[in-house]
VEXVEXLUM-39754 format. One record per residue: residue in three letters; z, x, y of N, C-alpha, C in turn. Coordinates in steps of 0.1 Angstrom, whole numbers, plus 5000, padded with zeros to 4 digits. Example, Ala and Ser with C-alpha at 12.3 -4.5 7.8 and 13.67 -1.06 7.14 Angstrom:
Ala507851324943507851234955507851324967 Ser507151284978507151374989507951295000 
END
This chain:
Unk406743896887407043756890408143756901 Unk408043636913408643626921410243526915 Unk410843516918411943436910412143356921 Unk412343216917412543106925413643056922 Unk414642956931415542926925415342766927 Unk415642696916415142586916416942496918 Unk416842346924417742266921417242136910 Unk417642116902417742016891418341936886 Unk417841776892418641696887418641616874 Unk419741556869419641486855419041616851 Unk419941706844419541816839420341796826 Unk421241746819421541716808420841676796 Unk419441636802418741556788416741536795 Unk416141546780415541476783414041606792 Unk413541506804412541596811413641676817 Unk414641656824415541776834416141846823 Unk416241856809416841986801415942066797 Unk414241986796413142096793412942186807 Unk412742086817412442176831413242296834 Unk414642256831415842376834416142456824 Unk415742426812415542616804414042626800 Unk413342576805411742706809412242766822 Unk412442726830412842766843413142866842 Unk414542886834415542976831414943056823 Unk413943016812413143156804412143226811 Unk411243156820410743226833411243356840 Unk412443316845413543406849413743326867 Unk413643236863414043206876415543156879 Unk416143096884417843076890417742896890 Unk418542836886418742716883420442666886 Unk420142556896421142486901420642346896 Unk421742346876421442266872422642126873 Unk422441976876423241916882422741776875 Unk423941716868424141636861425241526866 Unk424841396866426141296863427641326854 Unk427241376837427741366828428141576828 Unk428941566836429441736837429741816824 Unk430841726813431041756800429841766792 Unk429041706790427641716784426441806788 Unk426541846803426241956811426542066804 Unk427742126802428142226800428242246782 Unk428242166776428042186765426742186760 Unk425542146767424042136766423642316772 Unk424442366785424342486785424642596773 Unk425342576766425842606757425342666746 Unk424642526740423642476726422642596731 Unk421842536746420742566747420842756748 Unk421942776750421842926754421142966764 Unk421542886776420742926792421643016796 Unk420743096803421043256810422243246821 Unk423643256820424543186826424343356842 Unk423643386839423643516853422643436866 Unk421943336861421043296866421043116871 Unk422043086866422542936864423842926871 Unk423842776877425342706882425042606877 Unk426342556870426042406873426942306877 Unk426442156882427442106888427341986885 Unk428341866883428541716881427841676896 Unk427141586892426441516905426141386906 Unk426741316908426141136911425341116920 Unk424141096916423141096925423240976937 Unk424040896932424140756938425140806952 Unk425640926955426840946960426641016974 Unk426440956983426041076996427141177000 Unk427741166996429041216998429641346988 Unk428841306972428941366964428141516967 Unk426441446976425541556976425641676991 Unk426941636996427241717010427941846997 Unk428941756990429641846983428841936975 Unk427841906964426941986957426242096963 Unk425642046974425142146987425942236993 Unk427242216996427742337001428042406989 Unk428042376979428442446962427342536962 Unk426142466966424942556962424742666971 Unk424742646985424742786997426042876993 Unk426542836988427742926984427343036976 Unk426143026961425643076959424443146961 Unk423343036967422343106975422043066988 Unk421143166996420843177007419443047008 Unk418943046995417342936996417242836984 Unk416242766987416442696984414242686977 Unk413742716970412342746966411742586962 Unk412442536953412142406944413142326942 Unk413142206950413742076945413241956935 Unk413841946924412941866914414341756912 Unk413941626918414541496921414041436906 Unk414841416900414141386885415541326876 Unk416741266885417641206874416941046877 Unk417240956868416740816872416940756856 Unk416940586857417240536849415940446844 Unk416240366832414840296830415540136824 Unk415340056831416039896825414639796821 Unk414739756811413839636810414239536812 Unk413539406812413739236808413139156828 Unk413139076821412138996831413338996846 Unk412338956853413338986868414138896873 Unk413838756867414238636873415638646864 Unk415638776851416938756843417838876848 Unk417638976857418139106861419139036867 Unk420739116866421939116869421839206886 Unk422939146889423439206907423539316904 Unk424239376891424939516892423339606889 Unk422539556884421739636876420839616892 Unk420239556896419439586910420139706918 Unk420939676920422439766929422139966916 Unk422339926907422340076899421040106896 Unk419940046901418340096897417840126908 Unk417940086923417640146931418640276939 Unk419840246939421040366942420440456934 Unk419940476917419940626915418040666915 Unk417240556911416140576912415540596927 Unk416040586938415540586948416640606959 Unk417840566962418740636968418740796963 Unk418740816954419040946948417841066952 Unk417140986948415741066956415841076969 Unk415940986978416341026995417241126997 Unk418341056991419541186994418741326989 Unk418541326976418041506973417441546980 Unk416241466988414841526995415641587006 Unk416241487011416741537023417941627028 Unk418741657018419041797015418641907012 Unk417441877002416441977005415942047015 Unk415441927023414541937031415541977047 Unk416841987046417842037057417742197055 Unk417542237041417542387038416442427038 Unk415242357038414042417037413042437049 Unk414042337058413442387072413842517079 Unk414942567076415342657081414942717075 Unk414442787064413642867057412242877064 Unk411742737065410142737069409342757055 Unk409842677045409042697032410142597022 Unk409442577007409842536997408842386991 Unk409642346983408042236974409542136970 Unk409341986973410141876966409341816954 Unk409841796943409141706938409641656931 Unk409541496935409941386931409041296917 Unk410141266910409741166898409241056899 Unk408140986903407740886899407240826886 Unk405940756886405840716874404640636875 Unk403640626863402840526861402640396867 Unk404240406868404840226872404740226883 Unk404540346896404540406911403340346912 Unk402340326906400740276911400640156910 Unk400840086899400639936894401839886893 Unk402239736895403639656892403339656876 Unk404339696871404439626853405239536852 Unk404739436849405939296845406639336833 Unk407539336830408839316822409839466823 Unk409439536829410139606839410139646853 Unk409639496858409439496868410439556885 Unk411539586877412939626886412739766884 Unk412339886874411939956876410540016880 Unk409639946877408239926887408639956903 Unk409239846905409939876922410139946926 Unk411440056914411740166927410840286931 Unk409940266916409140386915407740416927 Unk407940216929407140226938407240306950 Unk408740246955409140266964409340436965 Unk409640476957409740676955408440736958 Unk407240666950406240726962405640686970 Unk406340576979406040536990406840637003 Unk407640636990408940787003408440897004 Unk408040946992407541116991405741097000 Unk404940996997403741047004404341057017 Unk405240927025405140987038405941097039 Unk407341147035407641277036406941427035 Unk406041377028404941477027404141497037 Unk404041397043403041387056404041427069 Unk405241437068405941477080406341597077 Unk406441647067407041817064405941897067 Unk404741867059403641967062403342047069 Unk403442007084403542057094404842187095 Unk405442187087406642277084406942387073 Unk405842367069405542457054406142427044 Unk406542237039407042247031406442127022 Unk406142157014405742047002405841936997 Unk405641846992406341736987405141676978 Unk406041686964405041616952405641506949 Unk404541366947405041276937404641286926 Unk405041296913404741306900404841196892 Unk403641156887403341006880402741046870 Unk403741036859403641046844403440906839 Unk403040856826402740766818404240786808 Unk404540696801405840716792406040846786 Unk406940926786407441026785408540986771 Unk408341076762409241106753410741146753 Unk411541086756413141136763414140996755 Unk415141056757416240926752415940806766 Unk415940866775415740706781414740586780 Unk413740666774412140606767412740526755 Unk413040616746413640576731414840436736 Unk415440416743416240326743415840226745 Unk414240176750413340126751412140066740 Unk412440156733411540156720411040036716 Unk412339916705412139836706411839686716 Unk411939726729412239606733410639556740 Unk410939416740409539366740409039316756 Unk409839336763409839376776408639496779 Unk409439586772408939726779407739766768 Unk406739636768405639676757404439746766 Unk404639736776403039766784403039946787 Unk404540006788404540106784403840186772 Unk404140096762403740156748401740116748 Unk400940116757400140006760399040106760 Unk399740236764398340326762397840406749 Unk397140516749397040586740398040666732 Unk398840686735400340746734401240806743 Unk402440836739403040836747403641026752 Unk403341046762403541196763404641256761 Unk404741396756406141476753406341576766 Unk407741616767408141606777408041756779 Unk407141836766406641966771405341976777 Unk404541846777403741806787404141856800 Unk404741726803405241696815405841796824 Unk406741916818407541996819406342096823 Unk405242166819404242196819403042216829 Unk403042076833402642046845403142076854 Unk404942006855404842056869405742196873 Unk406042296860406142416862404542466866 Unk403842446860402042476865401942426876 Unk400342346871399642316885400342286894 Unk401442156896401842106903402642256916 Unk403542296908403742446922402842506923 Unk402442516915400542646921399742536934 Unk399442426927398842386938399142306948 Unk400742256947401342166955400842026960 Unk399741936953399441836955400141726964 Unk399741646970400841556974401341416961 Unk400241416952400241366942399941376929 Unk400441406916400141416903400241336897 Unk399141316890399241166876398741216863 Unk399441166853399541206845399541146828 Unk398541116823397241146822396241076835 Unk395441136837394241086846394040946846 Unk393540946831392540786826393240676832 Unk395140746826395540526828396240596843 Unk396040686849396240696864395340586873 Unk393940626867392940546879392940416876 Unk393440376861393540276858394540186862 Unk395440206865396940206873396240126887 Unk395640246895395440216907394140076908 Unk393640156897392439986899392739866901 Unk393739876889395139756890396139726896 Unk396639786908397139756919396139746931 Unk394739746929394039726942393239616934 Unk393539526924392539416924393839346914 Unk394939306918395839226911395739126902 Unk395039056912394638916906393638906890 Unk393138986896391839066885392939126870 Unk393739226875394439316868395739196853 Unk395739096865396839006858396638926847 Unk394938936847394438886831393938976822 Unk394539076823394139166813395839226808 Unk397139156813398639206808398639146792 Unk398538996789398638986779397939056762 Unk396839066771396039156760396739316755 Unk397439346771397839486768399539496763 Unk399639386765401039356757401139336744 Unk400339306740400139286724399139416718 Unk398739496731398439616720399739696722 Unk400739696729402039786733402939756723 Unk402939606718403739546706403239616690 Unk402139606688401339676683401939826680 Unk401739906690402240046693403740066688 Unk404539996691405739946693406539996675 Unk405439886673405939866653405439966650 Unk404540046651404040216646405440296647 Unk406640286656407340376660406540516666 Unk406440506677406140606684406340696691 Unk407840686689409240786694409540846681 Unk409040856671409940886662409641066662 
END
């Protein structure tokens, strides 16, 4: 096996703590990088990640300033840069006309600022290589608008509206760029979610995926084959898209899927 060294955000919890110790049991090198540095290092810890093969670093994704600093942290230890997986982000419900100043301002800074910044750090070291693969977190919500979290609908949109075209400008450079659109994922930021009646259209499919799925994926196909796009499951992928190319159509069929998400909801489906 070739060893890659991957950079990882929101690596404290969740899909970035599965990604960054398979990574690490692989044998590959991980520049793991978290907001919450204390919980970082004591998650290294628990988990018993291979500290020969690991850095890690506090990182506010929201911070361009923070990510000049993380980046020279990282060349310090390596010369490349193989895999960027842009994957810290937040998840807010409740209707839009009720969303706060602060909360528009803190959903797109880390959901979508944060993904620019990474890419493009990335993508400063990956030119000069002439190789490597970004891949960015989107989401179910990246295809179709979902009303009642409609503020994160948005940015997801907007993330792979950023990664297709960055994908279409690197190419030419030998360098990759995945959007990854998963359906609800099993993580504390999902669960915080659980109850609320907002975020019922989430709960809306057949279930909701674990994050050894996901984790799965895009240690698999997704670097083997470098797609410009992954969705995840298929079914409510195309269905997604059906529904953002016939709106009008798509907007009488929420209430019905809202009350099967409420439905889902009362099952506990995090548990």
């Amino acid at each position: 096996m070739t060893q890659k060294i991957f950079w990882i955000t929101g690596a404290a919890s969740g899909l970035g703590h599965a990604l960054t110790s398979a990574a690490l049991k692989a044998g590959h090198a991980v520049f793991a990088t978290d907001i919450q540095q204390e919980k970082l290092e004591d998650i290294a810890t628990v988990s018993a990640w291979n500290r020969d093969n690991l850095l890690l670093s506090a990182l506010d994704v929201r911070d361009a300033a923070a990510w000049e600093v993380a980046e020279k942290k990282f060349l310090q230890r390596w010369s490349r840069l193989d895999v960027m997986i842009n994957n810290a982000g937040i998840l807010l419900s409740g209707l839009l006309c009720d969303v706060r100043d602060d909360d528009v301002h803190r959903m797109l800074d880390i959901n979508v600022k944060g993904v620019m910044f990474g890419s493009r750090h990335a993508a400063t070291i990956m030119l000069k290589q002439g190789a490597g693969h970004i891949v960015n977190m989107g989401s179910m919500s990246s295809l179709a608008p979902v009303p009642g979290i409609g503020l994160y609908s948005a940015s997801k949109f907007a993330v792979r509206g950023y990664s297709l075209a960055l994908a279409m400008e690197l190419k030419e450079h030998g360098i990759a760029v995945t959007c990854v659109c998963p359906d609800g994922i099993n993580t504390p930021m999902l669960k915080a979610e659980a109850h609320s009646r907002d975020a019922a259209l989430i709960f809306s499919g057949g279930r909701i995926l674990t994050t050894e799925e996901v984790r799965d994926a895009i240690l698999g196909p997704v670097l083997q084959k470098k797609p410009m796009e992954y969705i995840l499951p298929d079914s409510r992928g195309w269905m997604a898209k059906a529904s953002s190319a016939a709106p009008e159509l798509s907007s009488r069929i929420v209430s019905m899927l809202q009350k099967r998400g409420l439905k889902n909801q009362e099952k506990n489906p995090l548990s």
